[in-house]
C-alpha positions as CSV (number, residue, x, y, z in Angstrom):
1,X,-2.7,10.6,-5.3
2,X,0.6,11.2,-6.9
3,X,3.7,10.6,-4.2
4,X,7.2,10.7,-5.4
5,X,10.2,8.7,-3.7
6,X,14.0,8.5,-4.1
7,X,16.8,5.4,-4.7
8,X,18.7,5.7,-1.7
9,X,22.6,5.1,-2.4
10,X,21.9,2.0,-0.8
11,X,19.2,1.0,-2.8
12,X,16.3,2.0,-1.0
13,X,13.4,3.0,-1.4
14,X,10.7,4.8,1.3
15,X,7.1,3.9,0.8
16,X,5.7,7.9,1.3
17,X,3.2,8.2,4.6
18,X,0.8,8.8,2.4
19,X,0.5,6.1,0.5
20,X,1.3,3.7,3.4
21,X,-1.5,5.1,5.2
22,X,-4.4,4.6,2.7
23,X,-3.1,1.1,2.3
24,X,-2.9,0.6,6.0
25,X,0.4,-0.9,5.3
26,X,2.9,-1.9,8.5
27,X,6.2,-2.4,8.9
28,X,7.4,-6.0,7.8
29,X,4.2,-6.7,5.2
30,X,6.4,-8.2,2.0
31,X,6.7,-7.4,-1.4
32,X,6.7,-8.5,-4.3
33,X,8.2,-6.7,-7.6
34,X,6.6,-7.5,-10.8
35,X,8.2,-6.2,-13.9
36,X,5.8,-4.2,-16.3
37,X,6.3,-2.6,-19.3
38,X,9.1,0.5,-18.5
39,X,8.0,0.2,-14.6
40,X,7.7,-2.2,-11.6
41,X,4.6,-3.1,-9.9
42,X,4.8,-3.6,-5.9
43,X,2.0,-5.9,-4.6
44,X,1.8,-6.8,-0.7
45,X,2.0,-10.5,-0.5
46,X,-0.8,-12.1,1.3
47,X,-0.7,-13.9,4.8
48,X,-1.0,-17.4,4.3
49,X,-4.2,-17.3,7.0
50,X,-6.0,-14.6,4.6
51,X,-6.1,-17.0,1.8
52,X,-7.4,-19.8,4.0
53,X,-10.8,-21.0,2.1
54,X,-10.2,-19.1,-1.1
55,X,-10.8,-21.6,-3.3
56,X,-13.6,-23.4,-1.6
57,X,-15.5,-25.7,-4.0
58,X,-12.9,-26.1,-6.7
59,X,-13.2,-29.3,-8.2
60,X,-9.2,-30.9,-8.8
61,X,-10.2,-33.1,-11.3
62,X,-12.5,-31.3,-13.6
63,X,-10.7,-28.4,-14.9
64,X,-9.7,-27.4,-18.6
65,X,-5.9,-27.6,-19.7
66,X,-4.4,-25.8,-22.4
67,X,-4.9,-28.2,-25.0
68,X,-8.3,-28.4,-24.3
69,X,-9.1,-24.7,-25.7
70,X,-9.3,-23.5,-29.7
């Protein structure tokens, strides 16, 4: 799917109908812009209830640090 969108003279940007559609995106989900390469990726931040339990059985004391690999 290839969708195309224009810099507004105020600096914005519409998400196409489209796209918004297939991602079920609303109004008011937030973004965040990660720089990559020449481009930008957009990534929906999550709702802090949709990460509840997502790491479930991590153990905070036995993990390996940087120093501990070759």
């Amino acid at each position: 799917m290839t969708e195309t969108a224009t810099l507004s003279s105020n600096f914005q940007i519409s998400i196409p109908k489209a796209i918004r559609r297939a991602k079920s995106w609303e109004a008011g989900l937030t973004f965040a812009f990660i720089p990559k390469g020449t481009g930008v990726l957009l990534v929906p931040v999550p709702k802090r209830e949709s990460l509840k339990g997502l790491a479930r059985g991590a153990s905070p004391t036995d993990y390996r640090d940087r120093a501990d690999r070759f």
